[in-house]
mmCIF entry with sequence, helices, sheets and N, C-alpha, C, O atoms, coordinates in Angstrom:
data_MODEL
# 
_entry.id   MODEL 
# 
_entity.id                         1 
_entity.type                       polymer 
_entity.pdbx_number_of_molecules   1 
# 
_entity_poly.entity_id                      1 
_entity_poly.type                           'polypeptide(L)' 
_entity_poly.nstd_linkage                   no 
_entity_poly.nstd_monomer                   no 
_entity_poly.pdbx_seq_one_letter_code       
;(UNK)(UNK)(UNK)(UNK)(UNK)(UNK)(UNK)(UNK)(UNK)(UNK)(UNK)(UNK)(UNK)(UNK)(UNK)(UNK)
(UNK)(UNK)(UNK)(UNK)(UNK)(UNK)(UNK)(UNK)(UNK)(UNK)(UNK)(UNK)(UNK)(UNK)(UNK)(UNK)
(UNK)(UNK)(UNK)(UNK)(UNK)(UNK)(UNK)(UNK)(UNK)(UNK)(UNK)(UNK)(UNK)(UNK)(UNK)(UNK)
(UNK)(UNK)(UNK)(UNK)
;
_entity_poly.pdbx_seq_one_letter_code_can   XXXXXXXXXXXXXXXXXXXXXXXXXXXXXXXXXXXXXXXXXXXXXXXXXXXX 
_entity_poly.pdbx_strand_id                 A 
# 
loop_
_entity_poly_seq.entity_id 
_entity_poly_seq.num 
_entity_poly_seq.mon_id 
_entity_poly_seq.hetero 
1 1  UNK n 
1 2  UNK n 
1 3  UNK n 
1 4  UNK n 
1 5  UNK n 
1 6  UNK n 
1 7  UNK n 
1 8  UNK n 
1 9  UNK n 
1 10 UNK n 
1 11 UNK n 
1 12 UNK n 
1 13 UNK n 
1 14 UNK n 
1 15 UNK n 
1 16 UNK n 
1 17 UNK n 
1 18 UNK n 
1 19 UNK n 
1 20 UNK n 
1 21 UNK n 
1 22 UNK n 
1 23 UNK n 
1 24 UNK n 
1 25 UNK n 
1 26 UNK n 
1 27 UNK n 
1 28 UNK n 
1 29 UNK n 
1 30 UNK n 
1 31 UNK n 
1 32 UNK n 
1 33 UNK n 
1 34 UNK n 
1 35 UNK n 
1 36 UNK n 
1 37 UNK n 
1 38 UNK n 
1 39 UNK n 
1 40 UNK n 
1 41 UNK n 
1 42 UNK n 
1 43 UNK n 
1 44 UNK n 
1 45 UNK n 
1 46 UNK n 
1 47 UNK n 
1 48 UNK n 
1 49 UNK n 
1 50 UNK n 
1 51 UNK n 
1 52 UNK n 
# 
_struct_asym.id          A 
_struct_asym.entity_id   1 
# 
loop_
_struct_conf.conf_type_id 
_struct_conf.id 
_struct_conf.pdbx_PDB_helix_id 
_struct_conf.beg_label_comp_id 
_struct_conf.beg_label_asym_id 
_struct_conf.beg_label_seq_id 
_struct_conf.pdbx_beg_PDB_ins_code 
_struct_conf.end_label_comp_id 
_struct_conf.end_label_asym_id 
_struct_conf.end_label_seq_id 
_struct_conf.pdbx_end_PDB_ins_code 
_struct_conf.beg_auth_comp_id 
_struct_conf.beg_auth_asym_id 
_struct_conf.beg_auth_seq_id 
_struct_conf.end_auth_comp_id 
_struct_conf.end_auth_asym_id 
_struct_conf.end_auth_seq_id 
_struct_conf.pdbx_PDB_helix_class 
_struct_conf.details 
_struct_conf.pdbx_PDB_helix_length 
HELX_P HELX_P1 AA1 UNK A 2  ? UNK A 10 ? UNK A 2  UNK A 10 1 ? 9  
HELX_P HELX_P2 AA2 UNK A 20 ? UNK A 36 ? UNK A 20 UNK A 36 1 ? 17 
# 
_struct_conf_type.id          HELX_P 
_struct_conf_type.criteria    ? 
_struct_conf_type.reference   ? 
# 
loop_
_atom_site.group_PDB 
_atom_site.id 
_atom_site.type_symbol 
_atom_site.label_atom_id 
_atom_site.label_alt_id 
_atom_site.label_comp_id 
_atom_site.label_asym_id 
_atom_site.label_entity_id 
_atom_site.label_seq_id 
_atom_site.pdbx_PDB_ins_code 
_atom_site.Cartn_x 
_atom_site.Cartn_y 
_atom_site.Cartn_z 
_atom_site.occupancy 
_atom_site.B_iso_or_equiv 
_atom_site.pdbx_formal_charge 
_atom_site.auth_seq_id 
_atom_site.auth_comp_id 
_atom_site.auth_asym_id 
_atom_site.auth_atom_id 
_atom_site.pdbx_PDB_model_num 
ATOM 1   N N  . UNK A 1 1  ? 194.910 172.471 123.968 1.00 0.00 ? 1  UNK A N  1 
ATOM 2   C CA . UNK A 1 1  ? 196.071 172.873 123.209 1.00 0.00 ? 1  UNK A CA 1 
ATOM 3   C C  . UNK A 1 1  ? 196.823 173.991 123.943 1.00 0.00 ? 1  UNK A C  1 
ATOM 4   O O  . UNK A 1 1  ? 198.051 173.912 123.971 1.00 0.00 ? 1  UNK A O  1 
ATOM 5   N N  . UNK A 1 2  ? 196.264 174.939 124.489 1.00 0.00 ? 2  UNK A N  1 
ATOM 6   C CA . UNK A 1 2  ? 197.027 176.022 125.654 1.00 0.00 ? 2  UNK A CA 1 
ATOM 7   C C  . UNK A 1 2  ? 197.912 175.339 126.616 1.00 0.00 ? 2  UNK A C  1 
ATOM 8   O O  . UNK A 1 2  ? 199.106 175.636 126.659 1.00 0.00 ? 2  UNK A O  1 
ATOM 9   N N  . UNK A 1 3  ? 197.381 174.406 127.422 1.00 0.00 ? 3  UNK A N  1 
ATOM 10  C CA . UNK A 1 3  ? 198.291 173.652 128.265 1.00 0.00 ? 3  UNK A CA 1 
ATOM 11  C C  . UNK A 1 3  ? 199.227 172.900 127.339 1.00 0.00 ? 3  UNK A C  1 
ATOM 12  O O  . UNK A 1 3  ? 200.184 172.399 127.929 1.00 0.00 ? 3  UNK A O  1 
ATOM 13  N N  . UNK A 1 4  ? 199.192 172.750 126.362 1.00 0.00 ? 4  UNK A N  1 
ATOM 14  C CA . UNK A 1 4  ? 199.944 171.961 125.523 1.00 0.00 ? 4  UNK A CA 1 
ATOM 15  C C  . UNK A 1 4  ? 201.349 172.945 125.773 1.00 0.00 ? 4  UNK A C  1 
ATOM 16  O O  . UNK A 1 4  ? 202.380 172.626 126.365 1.00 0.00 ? 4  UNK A O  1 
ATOM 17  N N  . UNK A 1 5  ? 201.082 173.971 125.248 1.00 0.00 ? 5  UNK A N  1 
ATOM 18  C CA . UNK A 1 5  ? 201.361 175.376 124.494 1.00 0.00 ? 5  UNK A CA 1 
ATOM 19  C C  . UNK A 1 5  ? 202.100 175.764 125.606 1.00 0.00 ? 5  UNK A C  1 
ATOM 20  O O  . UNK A 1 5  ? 203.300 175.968 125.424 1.00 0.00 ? 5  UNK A O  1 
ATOM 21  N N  . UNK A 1 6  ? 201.607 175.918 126.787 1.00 0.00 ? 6  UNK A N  1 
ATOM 22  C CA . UNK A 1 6  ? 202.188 176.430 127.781 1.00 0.00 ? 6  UNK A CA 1 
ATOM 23  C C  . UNK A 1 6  ? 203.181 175.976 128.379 1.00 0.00 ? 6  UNK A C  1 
ATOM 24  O O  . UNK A 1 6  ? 204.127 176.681 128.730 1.00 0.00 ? 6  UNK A O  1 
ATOM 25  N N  . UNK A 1 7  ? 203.059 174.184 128.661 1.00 0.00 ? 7  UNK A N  1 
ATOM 26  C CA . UNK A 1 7  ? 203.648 173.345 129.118 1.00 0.00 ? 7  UNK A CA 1 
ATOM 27  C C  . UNK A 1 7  ? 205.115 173.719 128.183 1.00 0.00 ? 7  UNK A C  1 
ATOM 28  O O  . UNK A 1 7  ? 205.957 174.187 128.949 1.00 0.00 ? 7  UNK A O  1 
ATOM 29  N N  . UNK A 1 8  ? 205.468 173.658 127.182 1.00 0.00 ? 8  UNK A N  1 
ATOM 30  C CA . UNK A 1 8  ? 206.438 173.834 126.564 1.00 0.00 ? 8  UNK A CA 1 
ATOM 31  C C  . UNK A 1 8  ? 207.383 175.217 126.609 1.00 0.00 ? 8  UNK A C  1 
ATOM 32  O O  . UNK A 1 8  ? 208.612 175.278 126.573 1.00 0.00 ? 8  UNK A O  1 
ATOM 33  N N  . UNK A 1 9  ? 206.284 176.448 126.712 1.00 0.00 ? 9  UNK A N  1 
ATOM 34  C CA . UNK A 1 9  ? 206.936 177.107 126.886 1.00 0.00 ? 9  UNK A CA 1 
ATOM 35  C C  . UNK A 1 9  ? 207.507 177.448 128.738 1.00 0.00 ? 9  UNK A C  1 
ATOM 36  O O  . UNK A 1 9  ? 208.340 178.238 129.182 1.00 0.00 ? 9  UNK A O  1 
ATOM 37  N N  . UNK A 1 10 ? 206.768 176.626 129.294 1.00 0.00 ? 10 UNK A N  1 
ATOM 38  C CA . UNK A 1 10 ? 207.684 177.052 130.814 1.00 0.00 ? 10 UNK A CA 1 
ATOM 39  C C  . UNK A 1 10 ? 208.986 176.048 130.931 1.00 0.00 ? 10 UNK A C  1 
ATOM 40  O O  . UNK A 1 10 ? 209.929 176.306 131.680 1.00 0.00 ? 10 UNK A O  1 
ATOM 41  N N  . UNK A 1 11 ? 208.921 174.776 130.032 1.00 0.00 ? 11 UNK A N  1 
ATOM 42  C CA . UNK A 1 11 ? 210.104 174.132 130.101 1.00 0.00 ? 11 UNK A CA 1 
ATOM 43  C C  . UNK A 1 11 ? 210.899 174.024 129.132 1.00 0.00 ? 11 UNK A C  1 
ATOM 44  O O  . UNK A 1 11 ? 211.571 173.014 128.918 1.00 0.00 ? 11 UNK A O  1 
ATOM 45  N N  . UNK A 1 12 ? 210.916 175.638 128.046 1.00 0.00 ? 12 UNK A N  1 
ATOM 46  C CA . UNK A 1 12 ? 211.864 175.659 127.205 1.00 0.00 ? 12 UNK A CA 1 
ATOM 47  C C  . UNK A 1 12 ? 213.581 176.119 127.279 1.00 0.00 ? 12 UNK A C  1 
ATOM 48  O O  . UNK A 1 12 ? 213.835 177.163 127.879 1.00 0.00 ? 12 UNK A O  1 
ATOM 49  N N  . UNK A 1 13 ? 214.433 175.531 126.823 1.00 0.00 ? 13 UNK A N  1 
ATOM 50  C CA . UNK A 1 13 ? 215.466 175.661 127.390 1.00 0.00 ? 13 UNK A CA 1 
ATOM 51  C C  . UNK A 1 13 ? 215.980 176.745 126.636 1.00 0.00 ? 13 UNK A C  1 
ATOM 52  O O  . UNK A 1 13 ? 215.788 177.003 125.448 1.00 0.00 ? 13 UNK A O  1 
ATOM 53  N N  . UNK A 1 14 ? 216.754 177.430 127.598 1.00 0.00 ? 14 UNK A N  1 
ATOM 54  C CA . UNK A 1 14 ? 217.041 178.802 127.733 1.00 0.00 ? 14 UNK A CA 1 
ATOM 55  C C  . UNK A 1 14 ? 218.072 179.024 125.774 1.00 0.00 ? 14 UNK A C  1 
ATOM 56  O O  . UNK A 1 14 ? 217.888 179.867 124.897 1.00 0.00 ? 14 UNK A O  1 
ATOM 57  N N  . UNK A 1 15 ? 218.440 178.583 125.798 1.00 0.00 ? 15 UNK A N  1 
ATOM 58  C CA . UNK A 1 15 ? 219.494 178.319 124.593 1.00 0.00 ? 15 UNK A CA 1 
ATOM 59  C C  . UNK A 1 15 ? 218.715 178.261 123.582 1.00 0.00 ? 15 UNK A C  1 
ATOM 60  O O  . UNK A 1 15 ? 219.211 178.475 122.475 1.00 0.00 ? 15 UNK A O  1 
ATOM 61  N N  . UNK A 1 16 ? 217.203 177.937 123.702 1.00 0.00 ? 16 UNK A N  1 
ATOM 62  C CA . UNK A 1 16 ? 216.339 177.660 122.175 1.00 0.00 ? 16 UNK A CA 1 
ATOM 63  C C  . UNK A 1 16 ? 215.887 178.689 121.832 1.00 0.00 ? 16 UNK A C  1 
ATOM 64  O O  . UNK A 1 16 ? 215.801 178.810 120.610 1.00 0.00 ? 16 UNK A O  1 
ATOM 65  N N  . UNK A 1 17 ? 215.494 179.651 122.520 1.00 0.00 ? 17 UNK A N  1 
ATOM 66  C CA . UNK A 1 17 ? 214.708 181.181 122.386 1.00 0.00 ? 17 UNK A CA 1 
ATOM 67  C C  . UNK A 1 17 ? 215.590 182.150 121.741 1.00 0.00 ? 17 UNK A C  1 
ATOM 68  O O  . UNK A 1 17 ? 214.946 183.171 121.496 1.00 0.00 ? 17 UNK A O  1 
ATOM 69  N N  . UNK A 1 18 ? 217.188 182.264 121.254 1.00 0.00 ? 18 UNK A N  1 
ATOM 70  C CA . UNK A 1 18 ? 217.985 182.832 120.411 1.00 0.00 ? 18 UNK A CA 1 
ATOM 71  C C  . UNK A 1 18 ? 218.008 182.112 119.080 1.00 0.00 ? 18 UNK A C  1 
ATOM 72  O O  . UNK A 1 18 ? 218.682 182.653 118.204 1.00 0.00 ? 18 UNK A O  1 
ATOM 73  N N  . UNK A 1 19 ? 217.404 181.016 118.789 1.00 0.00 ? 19 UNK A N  1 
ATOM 74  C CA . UNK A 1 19 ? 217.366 180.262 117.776 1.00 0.00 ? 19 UNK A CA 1 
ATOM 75  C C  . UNK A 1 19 ? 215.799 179.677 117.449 1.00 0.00 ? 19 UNK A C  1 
ATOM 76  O O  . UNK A 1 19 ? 215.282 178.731 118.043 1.00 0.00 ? 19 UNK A O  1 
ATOM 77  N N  . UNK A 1 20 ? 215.018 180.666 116.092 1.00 0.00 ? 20 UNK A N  1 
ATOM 78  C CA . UNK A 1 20 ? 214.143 180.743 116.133 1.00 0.00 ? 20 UNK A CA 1 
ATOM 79  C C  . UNK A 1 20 ? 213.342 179.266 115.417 1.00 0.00 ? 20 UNK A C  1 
ATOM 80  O O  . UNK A 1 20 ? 212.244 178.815 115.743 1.00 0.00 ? 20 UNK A O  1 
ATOM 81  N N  . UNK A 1 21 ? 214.399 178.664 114.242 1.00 0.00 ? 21 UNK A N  1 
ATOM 82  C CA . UNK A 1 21 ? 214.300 177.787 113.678 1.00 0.00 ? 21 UNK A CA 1 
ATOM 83  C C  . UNK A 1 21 ? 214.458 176.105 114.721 1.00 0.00 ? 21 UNK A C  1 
ATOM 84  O O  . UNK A 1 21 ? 213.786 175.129 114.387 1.00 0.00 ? 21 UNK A O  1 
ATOM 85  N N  . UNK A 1 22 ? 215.179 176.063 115.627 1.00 0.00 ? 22 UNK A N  1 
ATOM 86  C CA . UNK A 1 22 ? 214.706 175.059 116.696 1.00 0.00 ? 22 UNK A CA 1 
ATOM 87  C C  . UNK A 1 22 ? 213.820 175.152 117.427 1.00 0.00 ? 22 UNK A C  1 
ATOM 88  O O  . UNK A 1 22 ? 213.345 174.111 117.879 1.00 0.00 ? 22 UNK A O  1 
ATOM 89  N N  . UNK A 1 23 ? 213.296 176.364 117.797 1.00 0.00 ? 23 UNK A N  1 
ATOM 90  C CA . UNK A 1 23 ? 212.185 176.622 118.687 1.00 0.00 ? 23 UNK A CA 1 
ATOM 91  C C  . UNK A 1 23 ? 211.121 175.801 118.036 1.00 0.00 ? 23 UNK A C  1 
ATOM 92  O O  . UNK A 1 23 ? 210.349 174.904 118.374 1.00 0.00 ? 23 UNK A O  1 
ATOM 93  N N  . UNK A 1 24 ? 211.506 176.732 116.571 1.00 0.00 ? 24 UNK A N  1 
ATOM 94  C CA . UNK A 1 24 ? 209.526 176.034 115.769 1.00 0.00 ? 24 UNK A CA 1 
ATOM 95  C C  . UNK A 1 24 ? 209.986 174.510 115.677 1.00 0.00 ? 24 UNK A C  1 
ATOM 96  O O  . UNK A 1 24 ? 208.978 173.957 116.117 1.00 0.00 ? 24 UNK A O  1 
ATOM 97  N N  . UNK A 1 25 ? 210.779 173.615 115.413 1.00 0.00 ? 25 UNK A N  1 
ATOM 98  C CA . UNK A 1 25 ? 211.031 172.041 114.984 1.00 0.00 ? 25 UNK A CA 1 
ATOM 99  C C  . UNK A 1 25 ? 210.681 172.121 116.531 1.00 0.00 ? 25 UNK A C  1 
ATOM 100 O O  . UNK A 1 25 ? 209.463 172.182 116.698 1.00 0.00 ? 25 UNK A O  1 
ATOM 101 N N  . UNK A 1 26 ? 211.163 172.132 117.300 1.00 0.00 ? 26 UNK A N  1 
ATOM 102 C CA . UNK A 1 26 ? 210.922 171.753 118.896 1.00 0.00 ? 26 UNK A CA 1 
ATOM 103 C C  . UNK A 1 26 ? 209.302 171.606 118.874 1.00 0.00 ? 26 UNK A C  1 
ATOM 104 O O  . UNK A 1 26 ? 208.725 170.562 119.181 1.00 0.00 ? 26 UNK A O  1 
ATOM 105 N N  . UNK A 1 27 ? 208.528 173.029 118.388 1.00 0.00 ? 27 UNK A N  1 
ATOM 106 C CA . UNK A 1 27 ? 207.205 172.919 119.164 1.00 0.00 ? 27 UNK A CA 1 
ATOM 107 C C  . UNK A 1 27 ? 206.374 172.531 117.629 1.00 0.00 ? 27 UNK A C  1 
ATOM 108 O O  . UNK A 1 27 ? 205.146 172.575 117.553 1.00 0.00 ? 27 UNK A O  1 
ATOM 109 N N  . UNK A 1 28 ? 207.168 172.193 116.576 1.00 0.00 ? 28 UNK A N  1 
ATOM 110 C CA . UNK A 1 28 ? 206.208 171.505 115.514 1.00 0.00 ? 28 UNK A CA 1 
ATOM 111 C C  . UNK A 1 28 ? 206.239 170.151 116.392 1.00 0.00 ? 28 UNK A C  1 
ATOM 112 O O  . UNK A 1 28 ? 205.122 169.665 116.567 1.00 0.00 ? 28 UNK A O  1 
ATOM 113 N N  . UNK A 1 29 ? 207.066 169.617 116.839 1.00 0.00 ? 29 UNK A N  1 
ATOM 114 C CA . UNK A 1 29 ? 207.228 168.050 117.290 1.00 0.00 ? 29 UNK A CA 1 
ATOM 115 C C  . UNK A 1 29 ? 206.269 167.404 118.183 1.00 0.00 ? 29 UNK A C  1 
ATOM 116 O O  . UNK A 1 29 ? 205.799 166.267 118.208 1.00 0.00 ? 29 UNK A O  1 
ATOM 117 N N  . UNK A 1 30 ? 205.988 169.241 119.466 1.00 0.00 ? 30 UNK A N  1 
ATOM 118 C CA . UNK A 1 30 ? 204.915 168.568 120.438 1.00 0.00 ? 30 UNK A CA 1 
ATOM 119 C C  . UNK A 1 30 ? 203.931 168.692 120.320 1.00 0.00 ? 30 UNK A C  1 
ATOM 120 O O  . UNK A 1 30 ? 203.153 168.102 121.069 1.00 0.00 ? 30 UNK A O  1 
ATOM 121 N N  . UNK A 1 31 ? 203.441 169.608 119.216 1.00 0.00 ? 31 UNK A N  1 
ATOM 122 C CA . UNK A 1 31 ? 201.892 169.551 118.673 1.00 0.00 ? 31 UNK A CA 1 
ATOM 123 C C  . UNK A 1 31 ? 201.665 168.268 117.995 1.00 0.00 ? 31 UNK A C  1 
ATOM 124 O O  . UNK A 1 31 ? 200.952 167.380 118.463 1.00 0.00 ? 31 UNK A O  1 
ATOM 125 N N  . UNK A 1 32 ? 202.144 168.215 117.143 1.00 0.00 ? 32 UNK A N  1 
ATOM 126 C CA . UNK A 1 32 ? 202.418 167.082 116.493 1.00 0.00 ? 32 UNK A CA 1 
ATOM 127 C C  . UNK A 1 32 ? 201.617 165.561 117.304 1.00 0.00 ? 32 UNK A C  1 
ATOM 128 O O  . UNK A 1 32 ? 200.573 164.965 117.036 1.00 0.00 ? 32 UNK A O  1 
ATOM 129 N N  . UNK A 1 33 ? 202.779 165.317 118.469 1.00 0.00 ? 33 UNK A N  1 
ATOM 130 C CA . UNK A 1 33 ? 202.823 164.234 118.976 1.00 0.00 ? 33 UNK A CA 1 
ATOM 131 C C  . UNK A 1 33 ? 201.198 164.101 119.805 1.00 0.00 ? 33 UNK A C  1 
ATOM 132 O O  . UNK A 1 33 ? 200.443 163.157 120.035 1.00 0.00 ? 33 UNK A O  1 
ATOM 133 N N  . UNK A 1 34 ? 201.159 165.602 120.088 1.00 0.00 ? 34 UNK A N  1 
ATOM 134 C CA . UNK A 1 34 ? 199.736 165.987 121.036 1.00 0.00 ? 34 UNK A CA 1 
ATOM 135 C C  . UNK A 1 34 ? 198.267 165.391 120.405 1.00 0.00 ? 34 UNK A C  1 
ATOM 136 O O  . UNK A 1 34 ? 197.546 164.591 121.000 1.00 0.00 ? 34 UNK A O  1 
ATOM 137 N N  . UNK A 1 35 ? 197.980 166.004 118.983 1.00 0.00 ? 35 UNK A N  1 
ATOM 138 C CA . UNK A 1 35 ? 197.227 165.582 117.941 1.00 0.00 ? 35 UNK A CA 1 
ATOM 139 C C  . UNK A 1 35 ? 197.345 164.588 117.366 1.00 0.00 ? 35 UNK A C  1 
ATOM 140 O O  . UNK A 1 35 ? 196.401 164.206 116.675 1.00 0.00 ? 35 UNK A O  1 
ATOM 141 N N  . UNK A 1 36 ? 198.409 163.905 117.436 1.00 0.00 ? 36 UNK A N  1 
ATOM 142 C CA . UNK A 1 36 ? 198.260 162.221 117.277 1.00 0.00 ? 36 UNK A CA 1 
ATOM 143 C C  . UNK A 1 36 ? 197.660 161.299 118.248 1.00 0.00 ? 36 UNK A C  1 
ATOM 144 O O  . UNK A 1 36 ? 197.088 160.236 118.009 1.00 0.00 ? 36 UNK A O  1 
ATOM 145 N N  . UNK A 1 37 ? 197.936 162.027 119.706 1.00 0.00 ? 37 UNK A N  1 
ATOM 146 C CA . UNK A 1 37 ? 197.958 161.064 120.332 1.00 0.00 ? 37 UNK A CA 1 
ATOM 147 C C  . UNK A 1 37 ? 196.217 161.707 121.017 1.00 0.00 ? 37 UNK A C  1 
ATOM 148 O O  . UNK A 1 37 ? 195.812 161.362 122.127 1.00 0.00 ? 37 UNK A O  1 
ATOM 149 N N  . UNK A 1 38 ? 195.613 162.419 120.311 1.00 0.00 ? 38 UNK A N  1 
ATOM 150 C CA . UNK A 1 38 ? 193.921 162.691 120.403 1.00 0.00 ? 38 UNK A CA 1 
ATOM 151 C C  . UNK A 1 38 ? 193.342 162.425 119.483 1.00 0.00 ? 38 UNK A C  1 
ATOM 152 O O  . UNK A 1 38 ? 192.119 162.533 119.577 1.00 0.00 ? 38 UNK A O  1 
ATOM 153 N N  . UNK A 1 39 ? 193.838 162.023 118.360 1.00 0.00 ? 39 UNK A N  1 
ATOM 154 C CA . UNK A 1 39 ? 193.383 162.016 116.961 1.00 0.00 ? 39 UNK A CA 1 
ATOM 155 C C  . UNK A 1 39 ? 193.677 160.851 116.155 1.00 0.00 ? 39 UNK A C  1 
ATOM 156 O O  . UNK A 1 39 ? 192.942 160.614 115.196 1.00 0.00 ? 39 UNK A O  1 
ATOM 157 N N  . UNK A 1 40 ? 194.315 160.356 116.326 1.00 0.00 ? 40 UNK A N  1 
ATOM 158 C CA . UNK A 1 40 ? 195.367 159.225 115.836 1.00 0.00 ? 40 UNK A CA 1 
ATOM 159 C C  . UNK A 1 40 ? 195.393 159.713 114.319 1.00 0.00 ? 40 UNK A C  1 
ATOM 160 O O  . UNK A 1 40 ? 195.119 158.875 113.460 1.00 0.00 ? 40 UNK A O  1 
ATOM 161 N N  . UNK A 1 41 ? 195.677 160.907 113.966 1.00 0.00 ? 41 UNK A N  1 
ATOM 162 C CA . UNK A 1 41 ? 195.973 161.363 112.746 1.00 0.00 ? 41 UNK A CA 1 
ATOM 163 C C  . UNK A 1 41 ? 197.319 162.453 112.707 1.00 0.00 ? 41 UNK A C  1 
ATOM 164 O O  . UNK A 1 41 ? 197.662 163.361 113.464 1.00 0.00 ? 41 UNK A O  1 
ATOM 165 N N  . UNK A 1 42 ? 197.887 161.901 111.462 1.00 0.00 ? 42 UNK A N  1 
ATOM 166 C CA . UNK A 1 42 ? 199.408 163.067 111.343 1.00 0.00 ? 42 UNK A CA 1 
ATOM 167 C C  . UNK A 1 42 ? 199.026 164.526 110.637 1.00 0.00 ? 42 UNK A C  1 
ATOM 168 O O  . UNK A 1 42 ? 198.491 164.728 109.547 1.00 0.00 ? 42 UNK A O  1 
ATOM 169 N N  . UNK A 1 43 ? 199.394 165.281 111.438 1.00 0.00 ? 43 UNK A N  1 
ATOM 170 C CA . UNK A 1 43 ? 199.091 166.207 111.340 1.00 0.00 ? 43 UNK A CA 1 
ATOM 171 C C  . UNK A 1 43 ? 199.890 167.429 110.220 1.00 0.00 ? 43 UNK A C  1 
ATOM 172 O O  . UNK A 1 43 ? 201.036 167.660 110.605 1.00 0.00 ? 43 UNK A O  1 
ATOM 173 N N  . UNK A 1 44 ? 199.638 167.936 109.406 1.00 0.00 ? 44 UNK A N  1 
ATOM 174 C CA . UNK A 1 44 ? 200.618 168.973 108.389 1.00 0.00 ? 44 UNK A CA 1 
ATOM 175 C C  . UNK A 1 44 ? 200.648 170.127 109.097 1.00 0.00 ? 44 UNK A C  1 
ATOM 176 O O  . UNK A 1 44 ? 199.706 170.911 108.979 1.00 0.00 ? 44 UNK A O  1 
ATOM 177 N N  . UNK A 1 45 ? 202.130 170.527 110.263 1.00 0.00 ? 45 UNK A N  1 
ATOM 178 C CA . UNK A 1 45 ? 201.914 171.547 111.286 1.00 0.00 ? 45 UNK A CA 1 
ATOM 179 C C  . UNK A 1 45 ? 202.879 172.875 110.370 1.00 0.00 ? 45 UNK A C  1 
ATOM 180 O O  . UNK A 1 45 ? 203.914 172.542 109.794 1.00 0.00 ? 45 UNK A O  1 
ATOM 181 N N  . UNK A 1 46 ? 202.488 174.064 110.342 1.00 0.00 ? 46 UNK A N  1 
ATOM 182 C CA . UNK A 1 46 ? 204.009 174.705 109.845 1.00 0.00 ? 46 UNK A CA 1 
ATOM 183 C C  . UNK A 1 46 ? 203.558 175.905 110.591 1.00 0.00 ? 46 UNK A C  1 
ATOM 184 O O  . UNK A 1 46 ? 202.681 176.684 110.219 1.00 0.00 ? 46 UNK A O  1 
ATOM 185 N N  . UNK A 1 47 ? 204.553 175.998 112.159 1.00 0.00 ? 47 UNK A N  1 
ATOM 186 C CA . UNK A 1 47 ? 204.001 176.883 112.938 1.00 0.00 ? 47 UNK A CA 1 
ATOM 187 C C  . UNK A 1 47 ? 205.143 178.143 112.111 1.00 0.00 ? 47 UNK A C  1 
ATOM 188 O O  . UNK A 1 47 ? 205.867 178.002 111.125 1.00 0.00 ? 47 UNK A O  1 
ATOM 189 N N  . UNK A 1 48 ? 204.868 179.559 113.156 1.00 0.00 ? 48 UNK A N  1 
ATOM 190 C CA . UNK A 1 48 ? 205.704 181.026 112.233 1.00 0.00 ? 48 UNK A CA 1 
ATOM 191 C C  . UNK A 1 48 ? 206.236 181.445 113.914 1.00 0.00 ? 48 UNK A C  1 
ATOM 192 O O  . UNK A 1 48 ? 205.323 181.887 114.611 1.00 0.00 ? 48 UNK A O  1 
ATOM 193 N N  . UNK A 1 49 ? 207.390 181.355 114.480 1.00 0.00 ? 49 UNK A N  1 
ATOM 194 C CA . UNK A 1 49 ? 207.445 181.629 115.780 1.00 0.00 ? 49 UNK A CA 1 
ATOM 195 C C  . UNK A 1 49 ? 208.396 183.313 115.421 1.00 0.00 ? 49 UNK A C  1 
ATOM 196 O O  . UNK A 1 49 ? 209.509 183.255 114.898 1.00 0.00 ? 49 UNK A O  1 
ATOM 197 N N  . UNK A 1 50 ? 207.873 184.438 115.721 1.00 0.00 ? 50 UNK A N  1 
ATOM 198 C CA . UNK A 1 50 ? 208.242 185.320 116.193 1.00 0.00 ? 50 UNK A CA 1 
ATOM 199 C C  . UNK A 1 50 ? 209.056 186.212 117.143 1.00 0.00 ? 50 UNK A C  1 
ATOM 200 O O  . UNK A 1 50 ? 208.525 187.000 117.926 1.00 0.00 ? 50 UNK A O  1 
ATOM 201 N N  . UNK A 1 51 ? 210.628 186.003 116.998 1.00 0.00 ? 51 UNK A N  1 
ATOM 202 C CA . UNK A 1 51 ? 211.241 186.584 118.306 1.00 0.00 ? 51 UNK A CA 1 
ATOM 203 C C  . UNK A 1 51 ? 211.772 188.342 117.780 1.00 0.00 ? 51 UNK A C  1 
ATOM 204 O O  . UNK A 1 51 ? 212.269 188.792 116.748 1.00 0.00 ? 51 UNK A O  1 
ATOM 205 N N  . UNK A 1 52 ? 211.277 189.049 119.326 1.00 0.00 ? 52 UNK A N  1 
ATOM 206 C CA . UNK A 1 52 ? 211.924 190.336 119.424 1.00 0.00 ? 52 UNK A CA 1 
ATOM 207 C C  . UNK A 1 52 ? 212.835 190.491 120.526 1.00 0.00 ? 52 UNK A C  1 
ATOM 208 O O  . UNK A 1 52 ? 213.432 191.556 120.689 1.00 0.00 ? 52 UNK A O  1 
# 
């Protein structure tokens, strides 16, 4: 899940990190897709992303 985690954040686009509410739909989407596709189960994600 770190490489998951990470992977996203080195290829997040610059424009999403002022907008805290696309960030989290962005990285609810790739957890999401991550844990389906190890689990074959849908997952109830509700991440809290923090910007200062």
């Amino acid at each position: 899940m770190e490489d998951v985690l990470e992977h996203f954040l080195v290829n997040l686009k610059p424009g999403l990190i002022e907008n805290a509410k696309a960030m989290e739909n962005d990285l609810r989407a790739v957890v999401r897709k991550h844990i389906y596709r190890k689990m074959k189960k849908y997952p109830l994600i509700v991440p809290n992303v923090f910007v200062s």
